[in-house]
N, C-alpha and C positions, 0 to 999 in steps of 0.2 A: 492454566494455573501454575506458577511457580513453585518450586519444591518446598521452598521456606512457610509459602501458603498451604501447604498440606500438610507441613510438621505442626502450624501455629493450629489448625483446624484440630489437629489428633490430640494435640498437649490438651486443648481445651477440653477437648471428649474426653482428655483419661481427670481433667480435673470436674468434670459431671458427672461420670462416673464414684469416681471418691468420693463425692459430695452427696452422694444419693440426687443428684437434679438441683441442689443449689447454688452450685459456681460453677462456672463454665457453661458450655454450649454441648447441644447431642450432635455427633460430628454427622453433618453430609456431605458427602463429596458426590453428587450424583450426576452423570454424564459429563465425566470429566476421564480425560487420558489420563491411567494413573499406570500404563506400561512400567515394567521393572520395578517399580518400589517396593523397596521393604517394608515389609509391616511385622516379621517377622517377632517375639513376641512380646508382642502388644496386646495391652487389652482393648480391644476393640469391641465388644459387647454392645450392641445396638446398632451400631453406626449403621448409616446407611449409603449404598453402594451402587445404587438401583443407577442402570445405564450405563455405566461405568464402564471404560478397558483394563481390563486388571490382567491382560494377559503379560507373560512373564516378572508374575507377582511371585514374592516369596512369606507366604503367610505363615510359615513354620512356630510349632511351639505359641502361635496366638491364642486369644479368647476370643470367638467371633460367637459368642452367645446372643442368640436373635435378632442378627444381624439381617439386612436387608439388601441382598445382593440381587434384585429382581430385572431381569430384562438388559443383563450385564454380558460382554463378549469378556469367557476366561479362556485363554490359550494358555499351555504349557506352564501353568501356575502351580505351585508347590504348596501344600496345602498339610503336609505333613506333621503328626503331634496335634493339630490344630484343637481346638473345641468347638463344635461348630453345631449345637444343639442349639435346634428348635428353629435356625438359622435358614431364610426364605432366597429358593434359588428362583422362584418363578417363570417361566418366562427364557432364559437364559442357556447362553450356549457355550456347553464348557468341553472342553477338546484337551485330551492329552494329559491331563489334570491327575497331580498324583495327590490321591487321598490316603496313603499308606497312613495305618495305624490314628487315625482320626473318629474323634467321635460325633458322629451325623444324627444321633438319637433325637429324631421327633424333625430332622429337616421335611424342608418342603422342596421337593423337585418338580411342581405342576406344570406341565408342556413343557419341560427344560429337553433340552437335546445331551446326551452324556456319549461321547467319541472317544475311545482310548482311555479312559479313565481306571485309575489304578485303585481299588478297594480293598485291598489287603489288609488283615489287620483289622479291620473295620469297625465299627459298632454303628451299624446302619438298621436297629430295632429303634420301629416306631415311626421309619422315615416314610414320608407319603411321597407315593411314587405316580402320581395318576397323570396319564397321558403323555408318557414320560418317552422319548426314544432314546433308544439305548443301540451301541457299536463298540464290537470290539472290548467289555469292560472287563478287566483282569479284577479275580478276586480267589481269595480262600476259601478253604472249607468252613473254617471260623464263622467268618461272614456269610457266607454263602448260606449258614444255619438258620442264621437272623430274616432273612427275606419272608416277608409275610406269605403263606401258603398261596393266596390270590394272585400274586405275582409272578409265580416262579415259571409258569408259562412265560411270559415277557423274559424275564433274564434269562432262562433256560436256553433260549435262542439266540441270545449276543452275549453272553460271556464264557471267558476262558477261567476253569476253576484250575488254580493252585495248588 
Protein backbone atom coordinates (compact mmCIF):
# COMPACT_ATOMS: atom_id res chain seq x y z
CA UNK A 1 0.00 0.00 0.00
CA UNK A 2 1.15 3.34 -0.94
CA UNK A 3 1.73 6.22 1.73
CA UNK A 4 -0.89 8.45 0.08
CA UNK A 5 -3.25 5.23 0.73
CA UNK A 6 -2.52 5.23 4.31
CA UNK A 7 -2.94 8.95 4.87
CA UNK A 8 -6.39 8.79 2.86
CA UNK A 9 -7.39 5.54 5.21
CA UNK A 10 -6.23 7.62 8.69
CA UNK A 11 -8.13 11.17 7.45
CA UNK A 12 -11.02 8.90 7.06
CA UNK A 13 -10.60 7.19 10.66
CA UNK A 14 -10.07 10.62 12.15
CA UNK A 15 -13.39 11.77 10.19
CA UNK A 16 -15.36 8.54 11.93
CA UNK A 17 -14.09 9.20 14.69
CA UNK A 18 -15.46 13.04 14.85
CA UNK A 19 -18.53 11.69 13.55
CA UNK A 20 -19.34 9.46 16.23
CA UNK A 21 -19.36 6.38 13.17
CA UNK A 22 -21.29 8.61 10.66
CA UNK A 23 -18.85 9.83 8.03
CA UNK A 24 -15.93 8.14 7.15
CA UNK A 25 -14.73 4.69 7.55
CA UNK A 26 -13.16 2.74 11.05
CA UNK A 27 -9.49 2.62 9.65
CA UNK A 28 -7.85 -0.98 8.94
CA UNK A 29 -4.68 -1.18 7.95
CA UNK A 30 -4.23 -4.89 8.87
CA UNK A 31 -1.24 -6.95 7.48
CA UNK A 32 0.22 -4.36 5.83
CA UNK A 33 4.06 -2.98 6.06
CA UNK A 34 3.46 0.09 7.81
CA UNK A 35 7.80 0.22 8.79
CA UNK A 36 8.60 3.97 9.83
CA UNK A 37 5.43 5.83 9.62
CA UNK A 38 4.40 8.42 11.60
CA UNK A 39 1.39 8.31 13.35
CA UNK A 40 2.69 10.34 15.88
CA UNK A 41 -0.21 12.43 17.27
CA UNK A 42 -2.91 11.16 15.75
CA UNK A 43 -6.00 10.08 17.07
CA UNK A 44 -6.10 6.70 16.25
CA UNK A 45 -8.64 5.34 18.78
CA UNK A 46 -9.95 2.14 17.27
CA UNK A 47 -8.15 1.59 14.34
CA UNK A 48 -7.11 -1.61 13.69
CA UNK A 49 -3.55 -2.80 13.20
CA UNK A 50 -3.84 -6.51 13.63
CA UNK A 51 -0.81 -8.21 11.59
CA UNK A 52 0.66 -5.37 10.87
CA UNK A 53 4.86 -4.22 10.74
CA UNK A 54 4.82 -1.28 12.68
CA UNK A 55 8.34 -1.79 13.54
CA UNK A 56 10.20 1.61 13.44
CA UNK A 57 6.85 3.31 14.11
CA UNK A 58 6.76 6.48 15.84
CA UNK A 59 3.38 6.72 17.78
CA UNK A 60 4.39 9.56 19.99
CA UNK A 61 1.85 11.78 21.79
CA UNK A 62 -1.16 9.59 19.97
CA UNK A 63 -4.76 8.28 21.01
CA UNK A 64 -4.53 4.65 20.35
CA UNK A 65 -7.55 4.06 22.68
CA UNK A 66 -8.94 0.37 21.90
CA UNK A 67 -6.97 0.06 19.24
CA UNK A 68 -6.30 -3.43 17.84
CA UNK A 69 -2.72 -4.07 17.34
CA UNK A 70 -3.12 -8.09 17.49
CA UNK A 71 -0.61 -10.62 16.07
CA UNK A 72 1.39 -7.40 14.82
CA UNK A 73 5.62 -7.55 14.46
CA UNK A 74 6.52 -4.04 16.65
CA UNK A 75 10.41 -3.57 16.54
CA UNK A 76 11.92 -0.45 17.91
CA UNK A 77 8.73 1.65 17.92
CA UNK A 78 8.25 4.66 20.04
CA UNK A 79 5.37 4.56 21.73
CA UNK A 80 6.11 7.45 24.06
CA UNK A 81 3.13 10.10 25.74
CA UNK A 82 0.92 7.63 23.94
CA UNK A 83 -2.65 6.68 25.27
CA UNK A 84 -3.01 3.30 24.70
CA UNK A 85 -6.01 2.16 27.22
CA UNK A 86 -7.82 -0.84 26.91
CA UNK A 87 -5.70 -1.01 23.49
CA UNK A 88 -5.35 -5.07 22.40
CA UNK A 89 -1.69 -6.29 21.96
CA UNK A 90 -2.70 -10.01 21.61
CA UNK A 91 -0.71 -12.27 19.99
CA UNK A 92 2.17 -9.97 19.25
CA UNK A 93 5.92 -9.41 19.34
CA UNK A 94 7.01 -6.27 20.48
CA UNK A 95 10.98 -5.74 20.81
CA UNK A 96 12.78 -2.81 21.99
CA UNK A 97 9.67 -0.70 22.30
CA UNK A 98 9.78 2.33 24.45
CA UNK A 99 6.61 2.81 26.39
CA UNK A 100 8.06 5.69 28.56
CA UNK A 101 5.56 7.61 30.30
CA UNK A 102 2.33 6.01 28.39
CA UNK A 103 -0.72 5.03 29.63
CA UNK A 104 -1.45 1.13 29.13
CA UNK A 105 -4.57 1.10 31.76
CA UNK A 106 -6.71 -1.96 30.93
CA UNK A 107 -4.23 -3.10 27.88
CA UNK A 108 -4.29 -6.55 26.79
CA UNK A 109 -0.98 -8.35 26.37
CA UNK A 110 -2.40 -12.15 26.07
CA UNK A 111 0.72 -14.45 24.70
CA UNK A 112 2.33 -11.22 23.47
CA UNK A 113 6.25 -11.57 23.77
CA UNK A 114 7.77 -8.07 25.41
CA UNK A 115 11.94 -7.90 24.74
CA UNK A 116 13.67 -4.82 25.86
CA UNK A 117 10.82 -2.81 26.42
CA UNK A 118 10.91 0.41 28.27
CA UNK A 119 7.97 1.07 31.02
CA UNK A 120 9.03 3.85 32.72
CA UNK A 121 6.71 6.27 33.81
CA UNK A 122 4.07 3.93 33.13
CA UNK A 123 0.56 3.45 34.04
CA UNK A 124 0.31 -0.33 33.45
CA UNK A 125 -2.84 -0.64 36.28
CA UNK A 126 -5.46 -2.83 35.02
CA UNK A 127 -3.25 -4.30 32.11
CA UNK A 128 -3.88 -8.05 31.59
CA UNK A 129 -0.81 -9.65 31.41
CA UNK A 130 -1.55 -13.55 30.85
CA UNK A 131 0.82 -15.70 29.17
CA UNK A 132 2.78 -13.03 28.68
CA UNK A 133 6.85 -13.43 28.06
CA UNK A 134 8.59 -11.03 29.32
CA UNK A 135 12.96 -10.10 28.64
CA UNK A 136 15.03 -7.64 29.68
CA UNK A 137 11.85 -5.03 30.48
CA UNK A 138 13.17 -1.69 32.21
CA UNK A 139 10.82 0.09 34.55
CA UNK A 140 10.31 2.33 37.75
CA UNK A 141 9.43 1.99 40.99
CA UNK A 142 6.36 4.16 39.93
CA UNK A 143 5.16 1.38 37.70
CA UNK A 144 6.69 -1.22 39.06
CA UNK A 145 3.77 -0.31 42.21
CA UNK A 146 1.04 -0.91 39.69
CA UNK A 147 1.84 -4.78 38.76
CA UNK A 148 -0.98 -6.74 39.99
CA UNK A 149 0.23 -8.76 43.11
CA UNK A 150 -0.38 -12.19 40.84
CA UNK A 151 2.23 -11.17 38.68
CA UNK A 152 5.05 -9.98 40.24
CA UNK A 153 6.64 -13.38 40.17
CA UNK A 154 6.70 -13.16 36.16
CA UNK A 155 8.25 -9.57 36.21
CA UNK A 156 10.18 -10.06 39.18
CA UNK A 157 12.43 -12.30 36.96
CA UNK A 158 12.78 -10.17 33.64
CA UNK A 159 13.01 -6.82 34.77
CA UNK A 160 15.46 -4.26 35.60
CA UNK A 161 13.72 -1.61 38.23
CA UNK A 162 14.78 2.06 38.03
Amino acid sequence: MYRNEIISIIESHSQWLKSGGKDGARGYLQNMDLKQFDFSRLNLSGICLDGSNVDDCNFQWSIMERAKIRNAKIKNTDFRYAILTDADFYLSELSYCDFRSVNLSGAIFNSATLKGANLCDSNIQNTIWSNVVLENIRINRSSFNLIPKRMLEVFSKNITIL
